[in-house]
Backbone bond lengths (Angstrom), bond angles and torsions (degrees), N, CA, C in turn:
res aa  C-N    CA-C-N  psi(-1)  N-CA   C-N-CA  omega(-1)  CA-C   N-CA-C  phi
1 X - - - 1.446 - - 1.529 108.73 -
2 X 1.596 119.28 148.54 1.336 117.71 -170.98 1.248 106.54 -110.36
3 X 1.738 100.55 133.88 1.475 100.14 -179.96 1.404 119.58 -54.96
4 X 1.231 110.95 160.22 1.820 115.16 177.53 1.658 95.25 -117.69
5 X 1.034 126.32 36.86 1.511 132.35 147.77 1.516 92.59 -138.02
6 X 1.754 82.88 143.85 1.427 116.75 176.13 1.810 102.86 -69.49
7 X 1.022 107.93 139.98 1.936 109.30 153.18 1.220 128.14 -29.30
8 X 1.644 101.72 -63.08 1.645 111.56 169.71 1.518 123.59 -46.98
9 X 1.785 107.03 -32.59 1.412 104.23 -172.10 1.551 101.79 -110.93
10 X 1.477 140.61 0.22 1.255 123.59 130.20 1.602 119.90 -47.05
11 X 1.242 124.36 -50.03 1.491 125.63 -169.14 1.809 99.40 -64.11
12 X 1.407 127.34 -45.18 1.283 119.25 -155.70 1.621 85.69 -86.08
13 X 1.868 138.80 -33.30 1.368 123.40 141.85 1.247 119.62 12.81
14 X 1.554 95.37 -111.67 0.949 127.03 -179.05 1.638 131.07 -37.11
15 X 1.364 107.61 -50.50 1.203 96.75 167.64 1.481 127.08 -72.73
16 X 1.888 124.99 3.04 0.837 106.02 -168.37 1.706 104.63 -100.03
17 X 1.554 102.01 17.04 1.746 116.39 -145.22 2.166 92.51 -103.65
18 X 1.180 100.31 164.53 1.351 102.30 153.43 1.429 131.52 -75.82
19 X 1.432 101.63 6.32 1.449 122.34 -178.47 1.221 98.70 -80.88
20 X 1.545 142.77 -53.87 1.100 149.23 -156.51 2.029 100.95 -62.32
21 X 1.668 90.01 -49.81 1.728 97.99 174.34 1.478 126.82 -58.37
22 X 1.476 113.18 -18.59 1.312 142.88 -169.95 1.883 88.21 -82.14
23 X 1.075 112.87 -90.30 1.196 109.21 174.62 1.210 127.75 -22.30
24 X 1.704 130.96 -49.88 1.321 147.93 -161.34 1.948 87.55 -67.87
25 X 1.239 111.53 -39.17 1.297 124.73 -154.23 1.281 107.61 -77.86
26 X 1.273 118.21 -28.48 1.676 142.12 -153.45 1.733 92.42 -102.58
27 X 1.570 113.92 -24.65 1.422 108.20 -167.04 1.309 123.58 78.10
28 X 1.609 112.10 16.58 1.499 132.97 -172.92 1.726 99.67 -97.23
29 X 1.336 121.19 121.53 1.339 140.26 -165.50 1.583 77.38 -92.26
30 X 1.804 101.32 128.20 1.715 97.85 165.24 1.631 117.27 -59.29
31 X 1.120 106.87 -32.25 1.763 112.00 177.78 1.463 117.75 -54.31
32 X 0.922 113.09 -33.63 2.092 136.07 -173.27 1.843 95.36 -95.00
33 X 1.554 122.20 -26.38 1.177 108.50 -163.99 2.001 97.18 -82.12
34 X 1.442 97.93 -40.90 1.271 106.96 -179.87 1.783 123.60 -73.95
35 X 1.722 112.72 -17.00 1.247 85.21 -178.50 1.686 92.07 -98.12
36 X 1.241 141.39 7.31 1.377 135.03 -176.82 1.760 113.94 -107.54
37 X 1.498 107.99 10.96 1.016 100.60 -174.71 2.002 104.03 -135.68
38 X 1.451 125.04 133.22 1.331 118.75 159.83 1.579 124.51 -26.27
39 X 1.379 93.13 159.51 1.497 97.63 147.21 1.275 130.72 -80.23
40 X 1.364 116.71 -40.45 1.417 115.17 155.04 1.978 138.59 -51.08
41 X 1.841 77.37 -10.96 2.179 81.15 175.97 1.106 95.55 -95.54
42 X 1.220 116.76 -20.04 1.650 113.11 -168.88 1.570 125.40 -82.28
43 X 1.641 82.06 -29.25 1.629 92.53 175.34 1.799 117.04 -83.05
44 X 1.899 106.71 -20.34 1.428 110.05 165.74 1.405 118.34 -73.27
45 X 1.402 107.58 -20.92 1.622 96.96 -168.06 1.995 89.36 -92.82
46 X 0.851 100.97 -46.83 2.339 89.87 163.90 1.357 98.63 -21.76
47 X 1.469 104.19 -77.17 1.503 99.46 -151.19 1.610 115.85 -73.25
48 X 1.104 115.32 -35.45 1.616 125.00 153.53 1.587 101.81 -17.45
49 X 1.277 122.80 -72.81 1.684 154.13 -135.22 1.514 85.18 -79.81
50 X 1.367 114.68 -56.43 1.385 124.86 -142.77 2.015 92.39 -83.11
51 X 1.261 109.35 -46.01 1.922 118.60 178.62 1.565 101.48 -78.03
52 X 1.138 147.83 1.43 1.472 138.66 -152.75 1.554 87.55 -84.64
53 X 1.572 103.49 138.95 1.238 111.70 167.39 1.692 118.74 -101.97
54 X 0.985 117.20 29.12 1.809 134.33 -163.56 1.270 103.01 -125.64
55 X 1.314 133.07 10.42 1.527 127.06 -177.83 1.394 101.78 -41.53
56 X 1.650 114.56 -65.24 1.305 114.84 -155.66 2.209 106.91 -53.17
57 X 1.380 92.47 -24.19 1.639 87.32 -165.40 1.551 82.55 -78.40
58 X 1.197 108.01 -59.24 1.710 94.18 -169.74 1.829 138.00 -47.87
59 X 1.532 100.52 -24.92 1.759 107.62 148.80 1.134 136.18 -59.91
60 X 1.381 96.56 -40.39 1.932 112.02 165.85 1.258 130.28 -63.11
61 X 1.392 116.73 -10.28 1.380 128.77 -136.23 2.178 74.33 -132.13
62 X 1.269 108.01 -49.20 1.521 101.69 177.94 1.346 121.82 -66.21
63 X 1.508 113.40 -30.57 1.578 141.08 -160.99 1.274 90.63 -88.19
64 X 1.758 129.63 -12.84 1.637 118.82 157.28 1.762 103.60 100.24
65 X 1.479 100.78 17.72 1.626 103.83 146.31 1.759 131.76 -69.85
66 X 1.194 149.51 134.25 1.126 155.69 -167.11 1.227 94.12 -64.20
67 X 1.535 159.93 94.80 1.107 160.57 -170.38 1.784 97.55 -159.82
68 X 1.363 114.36 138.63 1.171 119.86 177.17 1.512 104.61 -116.08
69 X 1.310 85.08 137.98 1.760 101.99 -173.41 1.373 130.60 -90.85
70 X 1.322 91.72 22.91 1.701 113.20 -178.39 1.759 89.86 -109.12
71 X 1.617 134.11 -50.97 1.395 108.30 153.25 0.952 159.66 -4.57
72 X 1.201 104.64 -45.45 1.839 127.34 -167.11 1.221 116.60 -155.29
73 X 1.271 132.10 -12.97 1.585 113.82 159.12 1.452 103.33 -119.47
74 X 1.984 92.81 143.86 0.840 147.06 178.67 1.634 114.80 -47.74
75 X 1.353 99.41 -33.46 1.439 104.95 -170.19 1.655 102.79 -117.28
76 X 1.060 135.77 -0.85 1.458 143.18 155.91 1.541 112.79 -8.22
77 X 1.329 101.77 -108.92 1.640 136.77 165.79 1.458 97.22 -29.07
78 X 1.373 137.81 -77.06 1.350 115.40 -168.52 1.062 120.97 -55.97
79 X 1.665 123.10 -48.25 1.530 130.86 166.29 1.514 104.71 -28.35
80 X 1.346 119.51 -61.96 1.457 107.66 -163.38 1.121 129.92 -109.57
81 X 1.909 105.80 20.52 1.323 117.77 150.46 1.741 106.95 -82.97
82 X 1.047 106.49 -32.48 2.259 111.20 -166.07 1.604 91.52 -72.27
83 X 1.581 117.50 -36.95 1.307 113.07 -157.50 1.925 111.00 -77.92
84 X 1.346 110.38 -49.82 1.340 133.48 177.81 1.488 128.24 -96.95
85 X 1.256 118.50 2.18 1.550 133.02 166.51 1.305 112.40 -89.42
């Protein structure tokens, strides 16, 4: 099935998301996140990013609180099974 977002506007997405910070965090190069991942993961982990009810843990957790991000986000575990498998 074909995405109904363009590439360009997943990438400008994403970077505008806490997803992008998620990645930075994960050690996931946006360049490596996008050529190893669908349009369809990309567009679940958006909407994941975009409904998450954990913002507050997930700022805290960037801002360099001891919080593990397999806890509370949604998009964790797949990220770093697609990324490192």
């Amino acid at each position: 099935m074909k995405s109904q977002i363009s590439r360009e506007e997943q990438v400008v997405m994403v970077q505008g998301m806490l997803l992008s910070n998620m990645l930075e965090h994960l050690s996931i190069p946006l360049n490596q996140y996008f050529r190893k991942t669908s349009d369809c993961d990309r567009e679940r982990h958006i909407l994941n990013c975009k409904r998450c009810s954990c913002l507050k843990e997930c700022v805290h957790m960037l801002l360099g609180d001891d919080i593990n991000p397999e806890t509370f986000c949604p998009n964790c575990r797949d990220l770093k099974r697609l990324m490192y498998n």
